[in-house]
C-alpha positions, -999 to 999 in steps of 0.1 A, spaced: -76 -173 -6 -89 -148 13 -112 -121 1 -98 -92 -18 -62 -107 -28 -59 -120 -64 -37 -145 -81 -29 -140 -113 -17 -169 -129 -6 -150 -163 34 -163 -155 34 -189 -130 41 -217 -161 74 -204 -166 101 -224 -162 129 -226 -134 161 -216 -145 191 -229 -127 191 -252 -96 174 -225 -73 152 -225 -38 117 -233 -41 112 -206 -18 106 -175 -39 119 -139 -37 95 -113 -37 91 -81 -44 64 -54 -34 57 -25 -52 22 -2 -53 30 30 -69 37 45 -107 69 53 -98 78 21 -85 71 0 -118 92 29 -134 120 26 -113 121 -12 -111 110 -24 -144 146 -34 -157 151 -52 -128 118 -72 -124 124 -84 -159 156 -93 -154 149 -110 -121 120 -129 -140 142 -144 -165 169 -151 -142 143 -170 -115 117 -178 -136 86 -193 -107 110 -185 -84 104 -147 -86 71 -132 -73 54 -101 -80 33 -84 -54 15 -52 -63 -5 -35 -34 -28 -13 -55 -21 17 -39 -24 30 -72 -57 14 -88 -69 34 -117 -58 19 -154 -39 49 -159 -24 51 -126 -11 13 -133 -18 -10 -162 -4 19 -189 28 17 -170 34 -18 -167 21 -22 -209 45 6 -214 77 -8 -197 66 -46 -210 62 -58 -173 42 -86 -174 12 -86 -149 21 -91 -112 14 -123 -97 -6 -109 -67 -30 -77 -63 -35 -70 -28 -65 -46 -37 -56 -27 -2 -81 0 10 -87 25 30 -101 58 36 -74 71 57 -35 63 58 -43 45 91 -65 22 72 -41 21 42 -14 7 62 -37 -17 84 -49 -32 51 -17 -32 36 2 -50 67 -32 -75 70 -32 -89 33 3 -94 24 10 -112 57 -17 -138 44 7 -138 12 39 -145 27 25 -165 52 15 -189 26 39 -188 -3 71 -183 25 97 -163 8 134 -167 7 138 -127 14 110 -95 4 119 -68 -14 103 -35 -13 113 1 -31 104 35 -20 88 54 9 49 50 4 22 34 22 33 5 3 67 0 24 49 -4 58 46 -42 42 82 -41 57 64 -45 94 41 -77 78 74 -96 68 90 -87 102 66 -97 118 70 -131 99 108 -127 98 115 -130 62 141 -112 57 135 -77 41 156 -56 12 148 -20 8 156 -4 -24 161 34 -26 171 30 12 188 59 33 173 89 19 161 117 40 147 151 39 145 154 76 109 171 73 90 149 100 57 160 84 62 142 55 45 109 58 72 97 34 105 103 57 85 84 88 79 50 62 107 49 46 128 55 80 104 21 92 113 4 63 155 12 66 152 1 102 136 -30 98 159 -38 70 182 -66 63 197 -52 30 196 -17 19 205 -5 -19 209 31 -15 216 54 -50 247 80 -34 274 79 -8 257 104 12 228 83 13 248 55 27 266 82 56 230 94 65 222 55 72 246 50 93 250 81 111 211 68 123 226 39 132 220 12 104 250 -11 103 279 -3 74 277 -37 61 235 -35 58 245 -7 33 251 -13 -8 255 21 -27 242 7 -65 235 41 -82 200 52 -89 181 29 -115 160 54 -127 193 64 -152 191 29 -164 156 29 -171 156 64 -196 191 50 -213 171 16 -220 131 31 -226 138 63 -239 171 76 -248 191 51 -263 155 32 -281 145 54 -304 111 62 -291 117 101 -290 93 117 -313 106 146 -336 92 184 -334 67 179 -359 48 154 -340 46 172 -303 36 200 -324 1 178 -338 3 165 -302 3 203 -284 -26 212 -314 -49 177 -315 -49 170 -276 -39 202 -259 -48 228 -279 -14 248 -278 -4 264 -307 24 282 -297 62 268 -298 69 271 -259 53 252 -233 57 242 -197 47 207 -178 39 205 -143 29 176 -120 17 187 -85 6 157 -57 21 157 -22 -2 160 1 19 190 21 12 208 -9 -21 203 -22 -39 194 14 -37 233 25 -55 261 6 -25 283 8 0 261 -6 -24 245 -37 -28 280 -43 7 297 -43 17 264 -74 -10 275 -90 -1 309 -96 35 303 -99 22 278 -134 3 310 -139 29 337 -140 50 316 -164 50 332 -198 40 301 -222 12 278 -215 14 252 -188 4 215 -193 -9 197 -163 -12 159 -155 -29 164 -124 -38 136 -101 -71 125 -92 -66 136 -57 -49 170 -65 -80 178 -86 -106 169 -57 -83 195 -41 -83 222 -67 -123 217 -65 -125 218 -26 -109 248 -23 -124 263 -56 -90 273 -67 -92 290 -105 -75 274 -129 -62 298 -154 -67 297 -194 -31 294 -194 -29 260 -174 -41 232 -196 -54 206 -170 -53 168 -181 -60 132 -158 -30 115 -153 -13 99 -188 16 74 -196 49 77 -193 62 78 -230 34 109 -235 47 124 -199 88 120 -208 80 135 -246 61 166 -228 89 167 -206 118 163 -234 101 193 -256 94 215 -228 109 250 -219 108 236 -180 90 211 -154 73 221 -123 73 195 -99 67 183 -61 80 146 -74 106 130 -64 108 108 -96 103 134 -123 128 160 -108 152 137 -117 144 122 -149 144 158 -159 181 164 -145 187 133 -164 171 148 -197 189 179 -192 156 196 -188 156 227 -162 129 224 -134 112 238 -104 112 221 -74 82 228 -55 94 215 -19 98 228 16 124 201 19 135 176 -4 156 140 -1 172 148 -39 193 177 -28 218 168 -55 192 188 -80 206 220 -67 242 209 -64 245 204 -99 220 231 -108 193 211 -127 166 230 -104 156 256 -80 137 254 -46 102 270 -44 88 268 -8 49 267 -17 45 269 30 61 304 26 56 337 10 84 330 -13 90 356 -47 73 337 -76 87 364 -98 124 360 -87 118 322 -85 109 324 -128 135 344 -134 159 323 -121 142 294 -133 142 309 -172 184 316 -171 187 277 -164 203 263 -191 186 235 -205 216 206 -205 241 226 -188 249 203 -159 265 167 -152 243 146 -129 252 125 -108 230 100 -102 245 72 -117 266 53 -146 236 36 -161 244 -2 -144 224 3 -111 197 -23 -119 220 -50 -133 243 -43 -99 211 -45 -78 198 -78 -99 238 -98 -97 237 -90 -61 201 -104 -52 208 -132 -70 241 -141 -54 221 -135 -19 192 -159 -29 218 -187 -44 237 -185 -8 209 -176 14 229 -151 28 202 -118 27 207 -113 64 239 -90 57 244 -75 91 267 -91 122 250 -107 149 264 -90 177 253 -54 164 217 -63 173 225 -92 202 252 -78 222 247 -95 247 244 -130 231 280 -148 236 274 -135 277 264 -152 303 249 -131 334 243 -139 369 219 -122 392 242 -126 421 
């Protein structure tokens, strides 16, 4: 195999269920969020196609707690690939990305390729086109329509190269098509992420009472006070540019309880770089696992946040939250009033933005992300496509017009 792609051979004993391709279906995933947001349905997919299922993780997220917490946490077993990509640069990201899981589908040639999400991860979407395997995009059709973002550009790749798209809304599904992406290419499931807190967190027993994030706050954080704050900060529009790094960090400083921050590795390279002060009043912590992050999160007076992930789990735990974007792709946030904007690129009132911020509510608001069944949806449908083959849901004529013609040059 070539160098710097391992197999893991943890689950490949498992037994076949059903009378199912030896081709398998395989999904590709390389970020936190990603395990978070697909865990139900990997398991599920797993027990449904046994060998036939495949697990491809890209390591765009390497560290132990950037990766192996998560999966332990969600009781994802270990992915059957690691990729290992690398790079200095997102140019060498993607190169390394495209290069090593062409090898992998090249050799194990899938019935169809799954992918979720809008990171350097989803530019795998060109490897199995250029292969063509047909390819499924989860979390398809969202848009922020801010071209800087790295994120719009690869998850607009990855809707456009697509076979199958599960998109979470309606609107998602108009902005699709409006673009140009045929109706039929277009499933609206919901957004798993509910399905993942109802089954993990809210429905499991697993919260932890007051006494406990009050040992918590005291042992690890040193907080002894009853109100606190959590904030996670990483977008590289926001903490690439001294100005922007800067105005979060004194919005998390104007707040009037202590602020607890899971920064990433990168964001605190940052922080350093530009010798940005980090106040007594910000409590500054490497990155930590999810059931530590949603208890933080569940006994918090508020969440700051650049992610698109936790802004909304907190609108799912009925926490309020600040959402520190220029432009987002979760608009619904401030339809239903779980969060406000703050522009981080603009001289916007930090002052007015906490005061508004501090009359939210905490549970006052319906979201509307979804009924809780998105995963099993997503999982019924992929099955019935790998049973019949049938992943290629668009009509031939909407790419070949011309294909039932016959031209002359005369």
């Amino acid at each position: 195999m070539t160098i710097g792609i391992r197999l893991i051979t943890g689950i490949l004993g498992m037994s076949n269920k059903g009378k199912l391709s030896e081709k398998p279906l395989v999904m590709v995933l390389g970020i936190r969020p990603d395990i978070i947001r697909a865990s139900l349905i990997i398991n599920s997919l797993r027990d449904k196609l046994g060998k036939n299922f495949k697990l491809v993780w890209s390591g765009q997220h390497y560290s132990e707690n950037l990766k192996d917490v998560f999966f332990n946490e969600l009781g994802v077993g270990k992915p059957d690939y690691e990729l290992a990509i690398s790079g200095e640069n997102d140019a060498e990201l993607v190169s390394s990305m495209i290069s090593k899981l062409s090898t992998i589908l090249n050799a194990i040639e899938p019935k169809a390729v799954v992918f979720l999400g809008d990171t350097n991860t989803v530019t795998g979407t060109i490897a199995a086109g250029q292969l063509n395997f047909p390819i499924v995009h989860i979390e398809g059709c969202m848009r922020s329509y801010d071209w800087r973002m790295p994120e719009e550009k690869y998850r607009t790749i990855a809707d456009h190269l697509s076979d199958l798209i599960y998109c979470y809304l309606d609107k998602y599904k108009a902005q699709g098509i409006a673009e140009g992406i045929p109706d039929e290419n277009i499933i609206v499931t919901g957004n798993p992420i509910v399905d993942v807190l109802e089954h993990y967190y809210l429905s499991a027993n697993e919260k932890i009472s007051k006494e406990e994030i009050k040992k918590i706050l005291n042992d690890k954080y040193s907080i002894h006070s009853d109100g606190f704050f959590v904030m996670t900060c990483h977008r590289r529009e926001n903490i690439e540019t001294f100005e922007s790094l800067k105005r979060i960090m004194d919005l998390a400083e104007n707040l009037p309880h202590e602020v607890i921050f899971p920064a990433g590795y990168r964001t605190q390279v940052m922080l350093k770089k530009y010798d940005i002060k980090i106040s007594n009043k910000i409590v500054m912590v490497d990155p930590i696992g999810y059931k530590e992050l949603l208890d933080l999160m569940s006994h918090s007076k508020g969440v700051l946040t650049d992610s698109g992930t936790v802004i909304e789990e907190v609108a799912i735990l009925g926490i309020p939250a600040i959402q520190m974007r220029t432009a987002t792709e979760r608009p619904e946030v401030y339809e239903f009033g779980s969060a406000i904007r703050f522009d981080p690129h603009t001289e916007s009132d930090s002052r007015q933005t906490i005061n508004d911020f501090l009359n939210i509510r905490p549970k006052s608001w319906k979201h509307t992300f979804g009924d809780g069944k998105s995963s099993r949806r997503i999982v019924e449908d992929l099955i019935s496509r790998y049973e019949s083959g049938t992943f290629r849901g668009h009509q031939k004529e909407k790419y070949f017009p011309y294909s039932k013609r016959s031209y002359s040059l005369e």
